[in-house]
Legacy VTK file of the C-alpha trace (Angstrom):
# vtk DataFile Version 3.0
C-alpha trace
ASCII
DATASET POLYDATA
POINTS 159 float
-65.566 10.666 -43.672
-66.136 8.974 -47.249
-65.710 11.929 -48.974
-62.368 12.576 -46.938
-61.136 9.051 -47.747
-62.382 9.931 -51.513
-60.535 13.191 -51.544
-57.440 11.743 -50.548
-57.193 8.932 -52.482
-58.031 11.073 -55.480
-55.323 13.482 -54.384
-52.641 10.375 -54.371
-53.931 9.250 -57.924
-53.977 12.554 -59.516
-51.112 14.686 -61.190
-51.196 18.296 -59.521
-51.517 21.297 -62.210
-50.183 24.635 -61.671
-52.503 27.734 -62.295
-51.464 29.512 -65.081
-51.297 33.577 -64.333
-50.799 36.689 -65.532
-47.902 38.751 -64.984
-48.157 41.475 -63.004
-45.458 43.768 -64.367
-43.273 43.659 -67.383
-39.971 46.219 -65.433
-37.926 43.767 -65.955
-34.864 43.606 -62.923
-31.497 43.712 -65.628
-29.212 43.258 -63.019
-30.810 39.615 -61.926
-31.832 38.979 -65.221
-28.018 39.538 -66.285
-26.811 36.962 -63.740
-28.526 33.962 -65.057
-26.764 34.380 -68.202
-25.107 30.973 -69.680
-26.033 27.753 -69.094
-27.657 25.818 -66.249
-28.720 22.717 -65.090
-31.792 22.025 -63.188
-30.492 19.726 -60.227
-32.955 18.679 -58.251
-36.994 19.388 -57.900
-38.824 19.161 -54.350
-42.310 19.857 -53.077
-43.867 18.323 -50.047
-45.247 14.899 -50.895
-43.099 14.513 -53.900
-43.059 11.001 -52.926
-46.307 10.202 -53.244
-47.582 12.847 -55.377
-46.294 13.197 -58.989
-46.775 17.194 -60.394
-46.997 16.992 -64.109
-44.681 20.612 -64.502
-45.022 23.211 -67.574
-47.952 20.531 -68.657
-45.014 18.770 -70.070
-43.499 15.609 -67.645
-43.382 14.580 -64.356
-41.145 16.956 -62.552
-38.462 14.466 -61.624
-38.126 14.131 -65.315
-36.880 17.673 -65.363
-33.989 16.921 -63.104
-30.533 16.562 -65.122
-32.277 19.166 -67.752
-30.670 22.271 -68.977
-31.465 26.036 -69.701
-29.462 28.167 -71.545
-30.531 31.649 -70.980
-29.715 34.723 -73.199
-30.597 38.286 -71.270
-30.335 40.726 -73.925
-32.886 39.568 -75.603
-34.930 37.672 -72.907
-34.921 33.979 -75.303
-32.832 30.634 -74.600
-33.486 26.715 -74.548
-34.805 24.166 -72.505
-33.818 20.828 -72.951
-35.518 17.629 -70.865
-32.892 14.459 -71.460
-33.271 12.026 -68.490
-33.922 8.177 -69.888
-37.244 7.173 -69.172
-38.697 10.513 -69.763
-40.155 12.435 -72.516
-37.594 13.733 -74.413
-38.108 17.559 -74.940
-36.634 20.820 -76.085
-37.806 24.185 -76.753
-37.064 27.597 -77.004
-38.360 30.091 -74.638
-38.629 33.907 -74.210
-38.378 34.508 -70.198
-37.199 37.610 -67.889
-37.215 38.635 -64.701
-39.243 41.239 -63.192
-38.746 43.886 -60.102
-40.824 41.467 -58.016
-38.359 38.656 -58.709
-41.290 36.994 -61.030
-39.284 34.813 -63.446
-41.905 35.094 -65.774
-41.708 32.020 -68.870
-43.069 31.231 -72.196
-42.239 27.702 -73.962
-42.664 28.338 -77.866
-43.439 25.406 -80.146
-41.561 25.556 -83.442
-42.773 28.686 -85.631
-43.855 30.195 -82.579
-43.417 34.125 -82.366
-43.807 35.019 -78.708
-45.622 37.668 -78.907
-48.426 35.366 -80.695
-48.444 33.052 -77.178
-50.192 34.304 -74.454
-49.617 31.337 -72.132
-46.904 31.242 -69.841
-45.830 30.540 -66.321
-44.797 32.743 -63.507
-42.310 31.417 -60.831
-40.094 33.196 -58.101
-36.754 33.302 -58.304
-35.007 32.732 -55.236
-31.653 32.768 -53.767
-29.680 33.950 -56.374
-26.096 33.684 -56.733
-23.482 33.140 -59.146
-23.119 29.899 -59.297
-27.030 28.369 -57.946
-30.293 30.038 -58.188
-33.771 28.382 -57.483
-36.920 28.913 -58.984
-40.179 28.321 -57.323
-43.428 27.375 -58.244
-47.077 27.539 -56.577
-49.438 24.510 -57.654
-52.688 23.592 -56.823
-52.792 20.171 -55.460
-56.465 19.052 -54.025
-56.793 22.574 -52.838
-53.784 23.755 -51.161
-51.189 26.088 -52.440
-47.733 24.125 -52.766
-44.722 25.374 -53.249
-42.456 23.770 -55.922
-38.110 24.156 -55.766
-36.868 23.672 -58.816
-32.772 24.286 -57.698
-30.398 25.284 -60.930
-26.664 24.892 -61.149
-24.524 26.729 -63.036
-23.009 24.424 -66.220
-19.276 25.166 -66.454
LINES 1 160
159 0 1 2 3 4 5 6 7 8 9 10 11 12 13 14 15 16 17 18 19 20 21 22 23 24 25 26 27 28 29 30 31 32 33 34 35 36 37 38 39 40 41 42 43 44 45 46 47 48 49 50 51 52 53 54 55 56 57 58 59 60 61 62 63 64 65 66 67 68 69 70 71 72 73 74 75 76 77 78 79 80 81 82 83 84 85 86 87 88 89 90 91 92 93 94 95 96 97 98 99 100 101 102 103 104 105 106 107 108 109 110 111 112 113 114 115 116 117 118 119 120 121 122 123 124 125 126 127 128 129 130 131 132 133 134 135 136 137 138 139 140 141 142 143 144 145 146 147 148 149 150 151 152 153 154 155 156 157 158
């Protein structure tokens, strides 16, 4: 029972940290790829517990901080921008090379400045989910204490 009560309380105290992967095919899906074209914003971020648990996402902020951010994505040549600009966040930009993959993997690198992509082998691998013209969500599996959760992170198209 301790170690229960230990668990937990370590579970509410620590940040959860996604599992970084390895893609599992580079056939990239043109036609969904080609939709999220333009700019979006990220509107809202949910997981189970977000309310007691914070998720530090991309090993950048907490993921609330990424709510209000944008993402300008270019398909043809798989780059774009990130941009984090809430107040009382970290303020952060980069560019990033991403694409989508027949599996619906959005699969995502963040480059520092300088960085070629090639040159970074780190990168994240997220669903993407109900796609449309105007919304599309992107979903992410983190390891928190143990379990698989699943993390929303809901886009918006910026007109």
């Amino acid at each position: 029972m301790k170690k229960l009560i230990l668990l937990l309380s370590l579970m509410l105290s620590l940040f959860g940290c996604k599992v970084k992967d390895a893609a599992t095919t580079t056939t990239v899906d043109r036609r969904a790829q080609t939709a999220l074209k333009g700019s979006w914003i990220l509107t809202d971020v949910n997981y189970p517990g977000e309310n007691v648990l914070k998720v530090n996402a991309f090993q950048i902020a907490d993921t609330k901080c990424f709510e209000g951010s944008r993402w300008d994505f270019i398909p043809n040549n798989d780059s774009g921008k990130m941009e984090l600009t809430q107040a009382n966040c970290l303020q952060f930009n980069s560019d990033i090379k991403w694409y989508v993959n027949k599996e619906q993997q959005f699969v995502l690198k963040m480059l520092n400045a300088g960085d070629k992509a090639r040159k970074v082998r780190e990168g994240y691998i997220l669903m993407l989910r109900n796609q449309s013209l105007e919304s599309f969500q992107l979903v992410d599996k983190v390891d928190i204490a143990g379990k698989m959760t699943e993390i929303v992170y809901q886009f918006k198209k910026n007109k």
